[in-house]
N, C-alpha and C positions, 0 to 999 in steps of 0.2 A: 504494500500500500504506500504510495506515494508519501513523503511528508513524517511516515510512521518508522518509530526506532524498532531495527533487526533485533528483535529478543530472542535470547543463548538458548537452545535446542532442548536444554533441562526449563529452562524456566518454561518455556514452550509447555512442556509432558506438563508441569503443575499445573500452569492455565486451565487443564481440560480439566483436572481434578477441582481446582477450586469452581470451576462454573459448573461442574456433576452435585458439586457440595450447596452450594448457592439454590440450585432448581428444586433439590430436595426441601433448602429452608423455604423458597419460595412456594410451592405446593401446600407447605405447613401453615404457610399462611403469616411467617416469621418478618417483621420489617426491617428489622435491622440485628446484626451480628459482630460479636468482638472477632480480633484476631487470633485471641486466643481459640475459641469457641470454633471458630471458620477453619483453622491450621488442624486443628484436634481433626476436624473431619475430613480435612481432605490429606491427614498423616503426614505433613508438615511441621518444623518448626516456625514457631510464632516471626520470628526475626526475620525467616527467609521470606515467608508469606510478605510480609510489611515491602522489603526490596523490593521482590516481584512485585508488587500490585504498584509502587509508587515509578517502576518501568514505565508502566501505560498512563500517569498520570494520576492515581487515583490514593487519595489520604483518606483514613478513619477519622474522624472527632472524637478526639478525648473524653469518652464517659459514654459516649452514644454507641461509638464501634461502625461500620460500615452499612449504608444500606443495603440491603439484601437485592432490590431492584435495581437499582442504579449499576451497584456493581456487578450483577449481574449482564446488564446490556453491555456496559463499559466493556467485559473481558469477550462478553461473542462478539462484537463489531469488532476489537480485534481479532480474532481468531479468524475472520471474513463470516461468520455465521449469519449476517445479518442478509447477503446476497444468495441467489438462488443457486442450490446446488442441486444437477440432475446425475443421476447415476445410471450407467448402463454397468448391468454384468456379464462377464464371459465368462460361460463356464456353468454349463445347469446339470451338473453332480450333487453331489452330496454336499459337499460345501457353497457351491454357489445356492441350490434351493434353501439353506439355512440361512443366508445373507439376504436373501429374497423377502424371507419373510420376517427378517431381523426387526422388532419395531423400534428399536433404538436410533436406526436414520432420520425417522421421519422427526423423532424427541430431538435428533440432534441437528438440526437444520437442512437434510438432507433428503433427498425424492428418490426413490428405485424408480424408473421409468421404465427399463426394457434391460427383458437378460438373454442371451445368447447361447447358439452353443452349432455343433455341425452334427452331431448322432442323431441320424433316423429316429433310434427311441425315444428322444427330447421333445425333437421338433416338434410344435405347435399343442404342447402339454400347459397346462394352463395352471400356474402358481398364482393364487392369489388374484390380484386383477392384470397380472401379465399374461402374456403368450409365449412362451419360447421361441424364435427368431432365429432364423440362420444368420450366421454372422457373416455372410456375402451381404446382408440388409445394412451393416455395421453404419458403413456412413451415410445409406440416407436414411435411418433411421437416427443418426447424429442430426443434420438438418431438421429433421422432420418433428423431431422429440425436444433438439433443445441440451442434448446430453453436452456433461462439460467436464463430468468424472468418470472413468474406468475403473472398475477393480476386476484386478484378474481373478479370475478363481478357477485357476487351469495347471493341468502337471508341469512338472520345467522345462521337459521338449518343448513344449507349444507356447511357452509364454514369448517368448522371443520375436515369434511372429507374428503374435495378436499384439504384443506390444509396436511392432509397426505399423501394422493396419490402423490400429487404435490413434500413433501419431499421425499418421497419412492423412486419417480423416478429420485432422485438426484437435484432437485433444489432448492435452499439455500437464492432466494431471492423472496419478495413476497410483492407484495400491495396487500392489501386488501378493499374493499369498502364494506366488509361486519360487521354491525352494531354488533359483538362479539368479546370477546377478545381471540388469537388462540393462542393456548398452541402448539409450535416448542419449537424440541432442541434446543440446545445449540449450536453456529455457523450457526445458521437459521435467517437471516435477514426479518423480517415484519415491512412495514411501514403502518397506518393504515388509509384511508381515513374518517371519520367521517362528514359526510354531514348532518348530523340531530343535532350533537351534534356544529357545528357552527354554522348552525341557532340560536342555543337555545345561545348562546355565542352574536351573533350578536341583535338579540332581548334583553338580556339584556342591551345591551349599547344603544341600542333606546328607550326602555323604561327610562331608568335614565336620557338619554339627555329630554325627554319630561317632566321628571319630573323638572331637571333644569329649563328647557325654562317655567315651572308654579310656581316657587318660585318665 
């Protein structure tokens, strides 16, 4: 965003937690939040919270603590939540039809609009209010739809190639769930989901705690 300071890649991951933290107070019906209170839920320290948030502009009052609403807007219009985001998927397996019907996108500022895939057995099965879509329909179905997000949800052979189709037909932002690393130009945003490699992360820190707990 034009004009907006680059915030560091961790402050970034908090962001999502503290506006997960905030929707929850705001649902409650909560107007306002100390930082103490806010940090506790979103598994923060207090201190780093206060940084963070005074990043995008935004101070607590002394005795009040932070509006629940305000800062709530404040952190999704940074994030871009505030603009339309359209999602197409690729990839109608097991993972993609679970994404499909994720209702966390639509909570989180986001639209599934169309998911894709090339199996006969797919083709034209109907999730939800989608239709499965051969992904030859990719970019006028971008036109057509409005799409401006990809997420792949495709094995590693194939992500490669849907990730260029996917650039070809003009879109520049892409999760991937697929276990490769995908070579986009330059101005091509890929965030890349890795579910095997945090296991293998999370297993290490179980293993070391058990070895602890045997010393």
């Amino acid at each position: 965003m034009p004009g907006e300071k680059i915030l560091p890649e961790a402050t970034l991951g908090r962001m999502t937690l503290y506006l997960r933290a905030l929707e929850s107070l705001r649902a409650a019906g909560q107007a306002t939040v100390s930082s103490d209170v806010l940090s506790a839920a979103a598994g923060v320290n207090p201190a780093i919270l206060r940084k963070d948030l005074s990043l995008v502009g935004t101070f607590g009052t002394r005795g009040v603590g932070y509006r629940v609403e305000v800062l709530a807007e404040r952190i999704s219009t940074t994030l871009g939540l505030d603009r339309d985001w359209r999602v197409g998927i690729l990839g109608a397996g097991n993972l993609g039809r679970a994404l499909a019907g994720y209702a966390g996108f639509q909570g989180g500022g986001f639209t599934v609009c169309a998911i894709f895939d090339i199996a006969e057995s797919t083709l034209g099965r109907r999730l939800g209010d989608l239709v499965v879509r051969h992904v030859d329909e990719l970019a006028a179905a971008i036109g057509e739809l409005g799409i401006n997000v990809a997420i792949l949800a495709v094995p590693g052979g194939a992500a490669q190639e849907l990730a260029d189709r996917v650039v070809d037909a003009g879109i520049t932002n892409i999760l991937s769930f697929a276990p490769v690393v995908l070579q986009v130009p330059a101005g091509v945003r890929v965030r890349k989901v890795d579910m095997a490699r945090e296991l293998q992360i999370l297993a290490y820190h179980a293993a070391l705690g058990v070895d602890r707990a045997g010393d």
